[in-house]
C-alpha positions as CSV (number, residue, x, y, z in Angstrom):
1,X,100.1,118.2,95.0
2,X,100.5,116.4,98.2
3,X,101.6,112.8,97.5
4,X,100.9,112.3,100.7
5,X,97.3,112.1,100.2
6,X,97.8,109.1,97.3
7,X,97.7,105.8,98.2
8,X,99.2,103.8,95.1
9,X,98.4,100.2,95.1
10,X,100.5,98.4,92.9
11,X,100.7,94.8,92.4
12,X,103.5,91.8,92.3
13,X,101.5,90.8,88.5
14,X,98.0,91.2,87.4
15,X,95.6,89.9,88.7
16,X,96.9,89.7,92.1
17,X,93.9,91.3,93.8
18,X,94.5,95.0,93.7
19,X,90.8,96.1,92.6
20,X,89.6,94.0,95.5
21,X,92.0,95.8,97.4
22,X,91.4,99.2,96.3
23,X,87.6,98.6,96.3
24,X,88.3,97.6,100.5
25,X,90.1,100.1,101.1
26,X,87.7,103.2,99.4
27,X,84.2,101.5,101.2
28,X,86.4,101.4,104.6
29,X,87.6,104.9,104.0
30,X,84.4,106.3,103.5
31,X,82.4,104.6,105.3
32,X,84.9,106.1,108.1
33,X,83.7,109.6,107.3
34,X,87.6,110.2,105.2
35,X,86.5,112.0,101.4
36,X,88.1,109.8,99.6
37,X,88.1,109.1,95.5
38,X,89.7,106.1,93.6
39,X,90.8,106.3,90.1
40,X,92.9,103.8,88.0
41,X,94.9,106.1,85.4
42,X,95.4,103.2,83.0
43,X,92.8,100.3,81.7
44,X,93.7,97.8,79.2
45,X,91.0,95.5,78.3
46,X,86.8,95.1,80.0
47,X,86.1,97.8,82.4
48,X,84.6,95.8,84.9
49,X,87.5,97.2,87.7
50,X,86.2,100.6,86.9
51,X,82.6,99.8,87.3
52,X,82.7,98.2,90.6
53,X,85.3,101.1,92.0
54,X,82.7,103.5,90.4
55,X,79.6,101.7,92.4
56,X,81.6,102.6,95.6
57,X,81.7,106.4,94.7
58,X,78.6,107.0,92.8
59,X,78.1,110.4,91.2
60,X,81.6,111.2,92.5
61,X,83.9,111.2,89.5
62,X,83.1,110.7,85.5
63,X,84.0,107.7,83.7
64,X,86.7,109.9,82.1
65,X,88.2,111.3,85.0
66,X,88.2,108.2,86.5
67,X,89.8,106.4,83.9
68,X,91.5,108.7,81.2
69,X,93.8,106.3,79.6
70,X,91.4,103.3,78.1
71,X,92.1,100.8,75.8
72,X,90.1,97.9,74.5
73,X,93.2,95.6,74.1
74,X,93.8,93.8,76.9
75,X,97.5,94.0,76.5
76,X,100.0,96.5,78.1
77,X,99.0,100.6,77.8
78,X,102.6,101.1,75.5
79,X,101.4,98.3,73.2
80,X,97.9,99.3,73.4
81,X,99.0,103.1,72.3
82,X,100.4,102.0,68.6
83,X,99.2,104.4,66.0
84,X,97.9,106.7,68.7
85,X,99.1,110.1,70.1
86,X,102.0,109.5,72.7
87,X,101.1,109.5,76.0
88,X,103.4,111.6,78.6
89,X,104.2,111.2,82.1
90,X,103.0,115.2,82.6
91,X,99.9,114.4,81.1
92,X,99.4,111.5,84.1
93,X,100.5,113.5,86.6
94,X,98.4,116.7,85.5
95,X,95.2,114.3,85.0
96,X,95.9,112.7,88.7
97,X,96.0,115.9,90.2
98,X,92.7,117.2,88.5
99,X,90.9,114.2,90.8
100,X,93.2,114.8,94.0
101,X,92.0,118.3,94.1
102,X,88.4,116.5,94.6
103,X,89.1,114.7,97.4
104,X,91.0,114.1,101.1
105,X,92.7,111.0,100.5
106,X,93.2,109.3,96.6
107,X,93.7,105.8,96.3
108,X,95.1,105.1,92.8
109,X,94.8,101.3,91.1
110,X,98.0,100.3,89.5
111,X,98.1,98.3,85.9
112,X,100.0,95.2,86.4
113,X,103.5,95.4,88.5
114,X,106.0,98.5,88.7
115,X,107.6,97.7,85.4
116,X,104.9,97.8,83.1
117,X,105.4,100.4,80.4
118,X,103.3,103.3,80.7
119,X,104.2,105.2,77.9
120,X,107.5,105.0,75.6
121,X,109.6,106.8,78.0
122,X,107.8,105.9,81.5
123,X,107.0,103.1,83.7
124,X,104.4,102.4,86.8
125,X,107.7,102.8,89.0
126,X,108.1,106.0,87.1
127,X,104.9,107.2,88.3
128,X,104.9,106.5,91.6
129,X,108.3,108.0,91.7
130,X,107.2,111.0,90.6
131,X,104.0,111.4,92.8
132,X,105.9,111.2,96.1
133,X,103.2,108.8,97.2
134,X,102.5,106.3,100.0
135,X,102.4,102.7,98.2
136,X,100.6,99.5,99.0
137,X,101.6,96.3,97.5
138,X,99.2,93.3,96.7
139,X,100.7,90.0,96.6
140,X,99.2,86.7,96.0
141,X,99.3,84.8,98.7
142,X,100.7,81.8,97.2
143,X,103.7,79.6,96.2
144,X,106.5,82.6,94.7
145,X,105.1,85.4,96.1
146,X,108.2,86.0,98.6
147,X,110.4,86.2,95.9
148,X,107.7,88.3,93.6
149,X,107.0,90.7,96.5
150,X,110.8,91.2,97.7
151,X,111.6,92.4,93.5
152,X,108.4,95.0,94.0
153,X,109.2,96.4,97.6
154,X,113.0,96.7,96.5
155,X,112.3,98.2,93.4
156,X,110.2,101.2,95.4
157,X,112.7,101.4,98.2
158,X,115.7,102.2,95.7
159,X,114.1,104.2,94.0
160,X,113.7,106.2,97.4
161,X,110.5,105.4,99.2
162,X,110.6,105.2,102.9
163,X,109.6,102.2,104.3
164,X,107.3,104.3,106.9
165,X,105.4,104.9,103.8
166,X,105.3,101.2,102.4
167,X,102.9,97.8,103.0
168,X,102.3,94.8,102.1
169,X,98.8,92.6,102.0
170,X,98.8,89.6,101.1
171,X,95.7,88.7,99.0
172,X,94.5,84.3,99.4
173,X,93.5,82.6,97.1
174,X,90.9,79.8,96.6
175,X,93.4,77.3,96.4
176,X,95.7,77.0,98.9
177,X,99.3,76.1,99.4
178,X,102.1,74.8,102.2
179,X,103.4,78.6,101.5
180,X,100.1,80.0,102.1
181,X,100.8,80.0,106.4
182,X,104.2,80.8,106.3
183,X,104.6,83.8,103.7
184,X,103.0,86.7,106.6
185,X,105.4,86.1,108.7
186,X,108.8,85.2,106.4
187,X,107.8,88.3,104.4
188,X,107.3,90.2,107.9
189,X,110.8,89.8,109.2
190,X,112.5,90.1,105.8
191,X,110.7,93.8,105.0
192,X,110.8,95.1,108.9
193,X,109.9,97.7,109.6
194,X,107.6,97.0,107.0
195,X,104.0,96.4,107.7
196,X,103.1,92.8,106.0
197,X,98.7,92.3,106.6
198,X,96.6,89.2,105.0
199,X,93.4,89.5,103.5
200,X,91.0,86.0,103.4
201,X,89.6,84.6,100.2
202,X,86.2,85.9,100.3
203,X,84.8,84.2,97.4
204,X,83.9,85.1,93.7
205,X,80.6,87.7,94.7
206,X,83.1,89.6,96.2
207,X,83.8,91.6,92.6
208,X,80.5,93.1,93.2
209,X,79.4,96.3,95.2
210,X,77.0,94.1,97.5
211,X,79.9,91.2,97.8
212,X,82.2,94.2,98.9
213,X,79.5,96.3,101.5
214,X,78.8,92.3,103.0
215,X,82.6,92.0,103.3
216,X,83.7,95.3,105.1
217,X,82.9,94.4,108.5
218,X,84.7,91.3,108.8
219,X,87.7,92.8,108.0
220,X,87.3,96.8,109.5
221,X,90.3,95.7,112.2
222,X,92.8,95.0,109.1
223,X,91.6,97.8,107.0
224,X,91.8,100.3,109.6
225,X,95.3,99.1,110.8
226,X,96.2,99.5,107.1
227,X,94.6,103.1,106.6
228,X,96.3,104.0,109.3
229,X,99.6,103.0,108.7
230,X,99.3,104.9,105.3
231,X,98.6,108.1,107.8
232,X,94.4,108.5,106.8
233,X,91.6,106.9,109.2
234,X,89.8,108.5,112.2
235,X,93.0,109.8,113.2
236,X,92.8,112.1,110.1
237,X,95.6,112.7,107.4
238,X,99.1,113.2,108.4
């Protein structure tokens, strides 16, 4: 398997942004004739994430293959697995690769930040680790996130990611801050070579297929500068 091919985003926290992010980034990909799939391994909780992601690849891929780790608990997958059969990193890996095989470029949806327990012996750092991947990191764009995004990047890069093969975006939020102007550009010099992007608060309909089609074009510059960077785009995969 070619992590190559797999973009992971992964997220400072939850709720930072990444389905937003990941639902961008697959619309912009296909809409830029790439065949690309998105899946999110691991779903604690509503499936709402999977539903819009799913409206954005219709037909493409089963709820199942989409999502084969569910749990209605909205608590962390290990928690969520008491009394159930152990879940192993293989069994991830082999389930991944079943929906890469399907596709040119994967773009795989995180749960939570890089040290949320997967399973009793692996974490989302684990994971990523062991898929070779490029990764993308969704921050808030708030108050903390320096700090928040510096743990996540460093985290990835000692556990041997190239930076080549590493960005930031920084998602906004409704309510703004003093940091909110200044965090791009700290963040920027601090993670160089690092590419460090900014995506606008676009408002609540964006969590739907229609609020994400109307919101494309506005931002096609940042998402193809983004795609690209990750080595997929009209330039093709590298």
């Amino acid at each position: 398997m070619d992590g190559k091919k797999i973009i992971f985003i992964t997220g400072t926290d939850t709720g930072v942004g990444k389905t937003l992010l990941t639902a961008l980034l697959l619309r912009h990909l296909r809409q830029t004739g790439v065949n690309a799939l998105a899946m999110k391994p691991f779903c604690s909780g509503g499936r709402a994430d999977l539903k819009l992601l799913q409206s954005l690849q219709p037909g493409a891929l089963s709820d199942a293959e989409m999502n084969p780790f569910y749990f209605a608990k909205p608590v962390a997958p290990l928690v969520a697995q008491k009394g159930r059969p152990t879940i192993r990193l293989r069994e991830v890996i082999e389930k991944i690769r079943e929906v890469r095989r399907q596709c040119d470029c994967l773009l795989i949806e995180g749960s939570g930040g890089l040290l949320v327990p997967l399973g009793p012996d692996f974490l989302v750092a684990d994971l990523i680790e062991s898929l070779k991947c490029r990764v993308i990191i969704a921050a808030r764009n708030q108050l903390g996130t320096i700090n928040h995004t510096l743990l996540t990047a460093g985290e990835l890069l000692a556990r041997g990611l190239n930076r080549r093969d590493l960005g930031v975006v920084l998602m906004s939020q409704r309510i703004k801050d003093a940091s909110c102007s200044t965090n791009q550009d700290v963040l920027t010099e601090l993670l160089n070579p690092v590419p460090v992007l900014k995506i606008p608060f676009l408002g609540p309909i964006i969590s739907s297929e229609a609020g994400i089609i109307r919101s494309h074009p506005k931002l096609r510059q940042t998402l193809g500068t983004l795609t690209m960077i990750n080595g997929v785009g009209k330039a093709g995969l590298r």
